[in-house]
Biotite code that builds the C-alpha atoms (Angstrom):
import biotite.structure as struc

atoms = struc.array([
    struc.Atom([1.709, 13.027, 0.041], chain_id="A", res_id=1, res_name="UNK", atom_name="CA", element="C"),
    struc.Atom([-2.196, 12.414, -0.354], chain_id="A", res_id=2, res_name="UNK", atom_name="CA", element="C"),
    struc.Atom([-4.021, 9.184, 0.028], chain_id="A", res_id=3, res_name="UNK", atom_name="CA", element="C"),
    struc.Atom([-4.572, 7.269, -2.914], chain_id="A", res_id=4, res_name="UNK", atom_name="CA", element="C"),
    struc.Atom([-1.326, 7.825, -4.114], chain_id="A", res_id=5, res_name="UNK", atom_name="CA", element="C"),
    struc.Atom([1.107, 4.697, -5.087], chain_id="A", res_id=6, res_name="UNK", atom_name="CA", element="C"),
    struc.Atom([4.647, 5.042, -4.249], chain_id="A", res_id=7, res_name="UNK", atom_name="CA", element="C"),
    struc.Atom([7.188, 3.006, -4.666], chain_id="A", res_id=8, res_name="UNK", atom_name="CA", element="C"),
    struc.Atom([8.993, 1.803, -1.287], chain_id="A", res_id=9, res_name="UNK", atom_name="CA", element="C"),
    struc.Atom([12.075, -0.030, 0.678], chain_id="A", res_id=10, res_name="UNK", atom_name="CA", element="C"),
    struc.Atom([10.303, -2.209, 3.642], chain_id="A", res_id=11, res_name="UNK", atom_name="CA", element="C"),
    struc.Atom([13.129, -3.646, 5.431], chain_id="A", res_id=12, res_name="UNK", atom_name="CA", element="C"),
    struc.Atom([13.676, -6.964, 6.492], chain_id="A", res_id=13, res_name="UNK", atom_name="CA", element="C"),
    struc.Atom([12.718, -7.392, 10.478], chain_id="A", res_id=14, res_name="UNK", atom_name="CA", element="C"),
    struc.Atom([15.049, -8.221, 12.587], chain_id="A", res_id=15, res_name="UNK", atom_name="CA", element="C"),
    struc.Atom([15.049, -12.314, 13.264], chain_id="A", res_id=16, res_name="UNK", atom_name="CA", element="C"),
    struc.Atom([13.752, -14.820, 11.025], chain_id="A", res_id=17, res_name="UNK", atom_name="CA", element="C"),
    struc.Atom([11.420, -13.180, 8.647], chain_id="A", res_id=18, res_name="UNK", atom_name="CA", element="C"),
    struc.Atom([7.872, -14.565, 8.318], chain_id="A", res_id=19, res_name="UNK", atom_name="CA", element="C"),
    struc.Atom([4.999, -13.317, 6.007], chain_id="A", res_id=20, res_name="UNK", atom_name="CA", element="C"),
    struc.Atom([5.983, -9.782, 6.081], chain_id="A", res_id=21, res_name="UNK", atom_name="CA", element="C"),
    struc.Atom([6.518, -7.734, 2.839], chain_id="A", res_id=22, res_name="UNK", atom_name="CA", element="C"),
    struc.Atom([9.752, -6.820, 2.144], chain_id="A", res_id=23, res_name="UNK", atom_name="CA", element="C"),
    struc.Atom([11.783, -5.102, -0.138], chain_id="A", res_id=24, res_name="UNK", atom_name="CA", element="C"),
    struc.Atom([11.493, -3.036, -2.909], chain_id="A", res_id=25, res_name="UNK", atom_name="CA", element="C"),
    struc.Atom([7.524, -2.729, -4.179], chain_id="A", res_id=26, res_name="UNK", atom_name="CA", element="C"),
    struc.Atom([4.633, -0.606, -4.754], chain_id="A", res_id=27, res_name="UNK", atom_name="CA", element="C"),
    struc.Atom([2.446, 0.554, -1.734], chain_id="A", res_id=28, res_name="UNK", atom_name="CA", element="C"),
    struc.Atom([-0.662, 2.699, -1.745], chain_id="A", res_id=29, res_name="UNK", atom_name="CA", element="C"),
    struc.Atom([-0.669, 5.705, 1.040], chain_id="A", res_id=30, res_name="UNK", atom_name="CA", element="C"),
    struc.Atom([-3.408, 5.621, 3.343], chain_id="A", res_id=31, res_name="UNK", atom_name="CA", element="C"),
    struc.Atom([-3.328, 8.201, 5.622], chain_id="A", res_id=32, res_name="UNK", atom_name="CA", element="C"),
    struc.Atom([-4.647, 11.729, 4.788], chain_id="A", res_id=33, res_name="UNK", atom_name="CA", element="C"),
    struc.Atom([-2.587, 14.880, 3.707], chain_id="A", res_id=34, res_name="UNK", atom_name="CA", element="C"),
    struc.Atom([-3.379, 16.486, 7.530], chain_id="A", res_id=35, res_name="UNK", atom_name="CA", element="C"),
    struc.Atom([-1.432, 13.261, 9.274], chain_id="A", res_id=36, res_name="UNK", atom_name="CA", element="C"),
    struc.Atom([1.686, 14.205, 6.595], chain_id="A", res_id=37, res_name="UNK", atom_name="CA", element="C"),
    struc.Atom([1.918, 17.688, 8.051], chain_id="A", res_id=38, res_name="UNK", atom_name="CA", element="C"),
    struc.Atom([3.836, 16.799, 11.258], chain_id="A", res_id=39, res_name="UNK", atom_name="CA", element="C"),
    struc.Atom([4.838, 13.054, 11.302], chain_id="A", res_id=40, res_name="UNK", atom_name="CA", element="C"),
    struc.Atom([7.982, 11.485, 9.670], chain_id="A", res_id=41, res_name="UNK", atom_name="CA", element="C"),
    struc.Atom([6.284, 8.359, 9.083], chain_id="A", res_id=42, res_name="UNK", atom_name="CA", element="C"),
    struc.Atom([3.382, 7.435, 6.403], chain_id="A", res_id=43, res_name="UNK", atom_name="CA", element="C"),
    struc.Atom([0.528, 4.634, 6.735], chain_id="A", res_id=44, res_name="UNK", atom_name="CA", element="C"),
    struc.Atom([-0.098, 2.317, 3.505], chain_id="A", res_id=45, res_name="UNK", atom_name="CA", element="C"),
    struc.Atom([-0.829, -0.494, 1.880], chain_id="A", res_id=46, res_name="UNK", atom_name="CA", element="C"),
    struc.Atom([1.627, -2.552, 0.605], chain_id="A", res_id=47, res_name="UNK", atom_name="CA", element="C"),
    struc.Atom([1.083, -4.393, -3.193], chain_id="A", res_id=48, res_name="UNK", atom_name="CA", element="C"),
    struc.Atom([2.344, -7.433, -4.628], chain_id="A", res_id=49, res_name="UNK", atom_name="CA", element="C"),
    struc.Atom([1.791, -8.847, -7.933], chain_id="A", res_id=50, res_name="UNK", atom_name="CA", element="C"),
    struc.Atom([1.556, -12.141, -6.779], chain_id="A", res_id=51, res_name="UNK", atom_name="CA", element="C"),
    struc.Atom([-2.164, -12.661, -7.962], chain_id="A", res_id=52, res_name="UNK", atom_name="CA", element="C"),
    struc.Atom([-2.895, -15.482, -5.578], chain_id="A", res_id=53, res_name="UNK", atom_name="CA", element="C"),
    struc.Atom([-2.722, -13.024, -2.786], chain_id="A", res_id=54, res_name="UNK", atom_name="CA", element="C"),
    struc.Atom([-6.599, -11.680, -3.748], chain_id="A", res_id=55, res_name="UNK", atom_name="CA", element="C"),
    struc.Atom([-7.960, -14.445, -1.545], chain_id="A", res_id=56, res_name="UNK", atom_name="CA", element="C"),
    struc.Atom([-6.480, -12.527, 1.213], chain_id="A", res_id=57, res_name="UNK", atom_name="CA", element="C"),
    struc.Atom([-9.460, -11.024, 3.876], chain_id="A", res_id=58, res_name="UNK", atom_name="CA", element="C"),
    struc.Atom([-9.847, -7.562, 2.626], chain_id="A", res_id=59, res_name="UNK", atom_name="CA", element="C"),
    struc.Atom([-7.282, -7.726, -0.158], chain_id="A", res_id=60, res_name="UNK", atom_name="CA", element="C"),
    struc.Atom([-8.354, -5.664, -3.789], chain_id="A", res_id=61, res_name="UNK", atom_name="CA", element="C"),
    struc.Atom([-7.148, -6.158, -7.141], chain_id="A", res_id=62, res_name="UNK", atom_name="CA", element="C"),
    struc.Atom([-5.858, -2.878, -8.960], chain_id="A", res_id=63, res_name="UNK", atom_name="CA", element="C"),
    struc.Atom([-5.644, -3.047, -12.667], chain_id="A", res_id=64, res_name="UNK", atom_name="CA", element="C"),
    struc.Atom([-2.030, -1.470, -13.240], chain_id="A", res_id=65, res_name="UNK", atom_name="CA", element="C"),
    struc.Atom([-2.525, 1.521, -15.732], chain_id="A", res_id=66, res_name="UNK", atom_name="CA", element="C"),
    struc.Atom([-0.470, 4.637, -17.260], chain_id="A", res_id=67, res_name="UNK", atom_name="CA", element="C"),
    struc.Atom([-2.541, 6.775, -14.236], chain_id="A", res_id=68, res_name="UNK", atom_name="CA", element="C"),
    struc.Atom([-1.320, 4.428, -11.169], chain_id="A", res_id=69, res_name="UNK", atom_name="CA", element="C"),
    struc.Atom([2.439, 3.582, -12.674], chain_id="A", res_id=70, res_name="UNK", atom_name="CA", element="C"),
    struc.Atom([2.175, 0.008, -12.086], chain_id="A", res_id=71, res_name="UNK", atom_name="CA", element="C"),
    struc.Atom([3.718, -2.038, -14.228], chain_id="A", res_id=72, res_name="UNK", atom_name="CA", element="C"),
    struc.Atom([1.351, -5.166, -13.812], chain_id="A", res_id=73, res_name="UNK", atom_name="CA", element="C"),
    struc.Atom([-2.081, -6.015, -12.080], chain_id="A", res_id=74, res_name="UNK", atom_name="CA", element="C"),
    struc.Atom([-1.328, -6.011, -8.603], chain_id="A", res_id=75, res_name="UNK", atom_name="CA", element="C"),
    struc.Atom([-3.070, -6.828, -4.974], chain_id="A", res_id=76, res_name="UNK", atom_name="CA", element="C"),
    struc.Atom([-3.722, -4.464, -2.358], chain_id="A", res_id=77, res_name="UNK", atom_name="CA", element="C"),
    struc.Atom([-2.534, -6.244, 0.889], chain_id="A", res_id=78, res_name="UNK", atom_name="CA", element="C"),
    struc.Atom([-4.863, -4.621, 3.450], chain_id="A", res_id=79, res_name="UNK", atom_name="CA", element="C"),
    struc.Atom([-3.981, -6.911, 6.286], chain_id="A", res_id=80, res_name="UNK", atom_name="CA", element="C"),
    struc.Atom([-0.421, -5.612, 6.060], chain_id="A", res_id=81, res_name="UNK", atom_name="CA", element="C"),
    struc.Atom([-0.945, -2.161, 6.880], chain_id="A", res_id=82, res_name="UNK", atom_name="CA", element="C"),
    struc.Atom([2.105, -0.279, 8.249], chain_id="A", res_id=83, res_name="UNK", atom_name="CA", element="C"),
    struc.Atom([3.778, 2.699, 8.702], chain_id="A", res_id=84, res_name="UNK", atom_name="CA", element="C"),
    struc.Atom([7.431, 3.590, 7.709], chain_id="A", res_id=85, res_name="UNK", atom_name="CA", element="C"),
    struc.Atom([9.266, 6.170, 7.598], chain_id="A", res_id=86, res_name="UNK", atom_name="CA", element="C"),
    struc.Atom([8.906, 8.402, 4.961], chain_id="A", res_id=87, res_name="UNK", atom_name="CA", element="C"),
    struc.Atom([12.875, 8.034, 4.261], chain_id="A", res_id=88, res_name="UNK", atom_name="CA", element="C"),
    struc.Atom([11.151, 4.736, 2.838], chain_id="A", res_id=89, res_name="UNK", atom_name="CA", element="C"),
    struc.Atom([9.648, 6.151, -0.501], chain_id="A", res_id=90, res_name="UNK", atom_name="CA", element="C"),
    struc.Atom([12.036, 6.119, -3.591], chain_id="A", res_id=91, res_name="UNK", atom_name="CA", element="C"),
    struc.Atom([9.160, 7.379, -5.721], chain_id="A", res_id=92, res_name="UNK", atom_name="CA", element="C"),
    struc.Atom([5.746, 8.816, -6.687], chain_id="A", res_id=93, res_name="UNK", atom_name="CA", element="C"),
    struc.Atom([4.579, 6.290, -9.656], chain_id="A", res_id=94, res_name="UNK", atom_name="CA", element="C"),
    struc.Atom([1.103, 7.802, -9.858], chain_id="A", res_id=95, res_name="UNK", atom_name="CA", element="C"),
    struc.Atom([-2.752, 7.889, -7.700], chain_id="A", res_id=96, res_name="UNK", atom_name="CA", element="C"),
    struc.Atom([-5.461, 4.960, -8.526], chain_id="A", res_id=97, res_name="UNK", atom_name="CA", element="C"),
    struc.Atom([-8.812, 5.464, -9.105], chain_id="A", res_id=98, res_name="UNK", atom_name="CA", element="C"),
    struc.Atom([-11.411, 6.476, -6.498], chain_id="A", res_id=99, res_name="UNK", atom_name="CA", element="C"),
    struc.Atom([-13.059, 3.750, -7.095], chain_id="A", res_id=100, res_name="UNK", atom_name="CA", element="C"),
    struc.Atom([-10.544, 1.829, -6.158], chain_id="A", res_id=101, res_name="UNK", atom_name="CA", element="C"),
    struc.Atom([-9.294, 3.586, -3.334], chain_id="A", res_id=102, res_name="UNK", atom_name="CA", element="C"),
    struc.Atom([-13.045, 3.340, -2.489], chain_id="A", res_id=103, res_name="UNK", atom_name="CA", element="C"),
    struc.Atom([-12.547, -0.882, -1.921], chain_id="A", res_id=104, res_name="UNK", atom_name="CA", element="C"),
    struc.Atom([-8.742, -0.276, -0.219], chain_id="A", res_id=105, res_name="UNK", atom_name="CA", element="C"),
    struc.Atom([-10.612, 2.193, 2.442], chain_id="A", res_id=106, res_name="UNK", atom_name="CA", element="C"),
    struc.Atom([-13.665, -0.746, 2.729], chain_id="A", res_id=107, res_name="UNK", atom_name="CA", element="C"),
    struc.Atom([-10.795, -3.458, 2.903], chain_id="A", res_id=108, res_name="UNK", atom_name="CA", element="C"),
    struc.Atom([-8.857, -1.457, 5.617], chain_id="A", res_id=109, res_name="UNK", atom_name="CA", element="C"),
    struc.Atom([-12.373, -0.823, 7.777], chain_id="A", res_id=110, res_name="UNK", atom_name="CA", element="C"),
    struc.Atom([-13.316, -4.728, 7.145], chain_id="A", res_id=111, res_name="UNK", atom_name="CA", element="C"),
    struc.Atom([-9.599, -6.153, 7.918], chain_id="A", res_id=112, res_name="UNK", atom_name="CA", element="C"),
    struc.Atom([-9.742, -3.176, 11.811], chain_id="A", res_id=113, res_name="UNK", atom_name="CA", element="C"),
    struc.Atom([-13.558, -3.976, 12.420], chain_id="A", res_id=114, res_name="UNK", atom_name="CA", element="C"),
    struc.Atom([-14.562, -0.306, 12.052], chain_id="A", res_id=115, res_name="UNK", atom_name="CA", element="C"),
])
């Protein structure tokens, strides 16, 4: 698994009343690099949403969907709901996006933790 990638994903519902959480099956961008995959059964990323509205989100980035990143529509990179999950998570591999674009997910993930 290498950063950049988007897979597709199960996040489960929490336990309780749900709030603003993503859930469900979606699209998420992995964050972490290939070195963290090595030894832990979990992976960080990003989850998407095609919900549009969701750009005006602190830190969030559009991604255009294309053949290269398998989505099937324009989609929002929710950096403020960062997670990890257990790689028993990911149903699928649907592609990588850009560098470019995982150039403004890394600058949205550094603006949303203050680094």
């Amino acid at each position: 698994m290498d950063r950049g990638e988007v897979v597709r994903v199960e996040l489960p519902q929490p336990q309780g009343q749900s709030g603003h959480e993503q859930i469900g099956k979606r699209p998420a961008i992995v964050a972490q690099v290939p070195a963290a995959s090595a030894n832990l059964s979990t992976v960080i990323l990003v989850p998407l949403t095609g919900q549009l509205h969701n750009a005006r989100h602190f830190g969030s980035v559009v991604i255009t969907a294309t053949t290269e990143n398998g989505l099937d529509v324009d989609s929002v990179a929710l950096v403020h709901q960062l997670r990890a999950i257990d790689r028993k998570r990911i149903l699928a591999t649907l592609g990588r996006i850009t560098d470019a674009d995982l150039h403004k997910v890394d600058s949205g993930i550094r603006d949303i933790l203050g680094l």
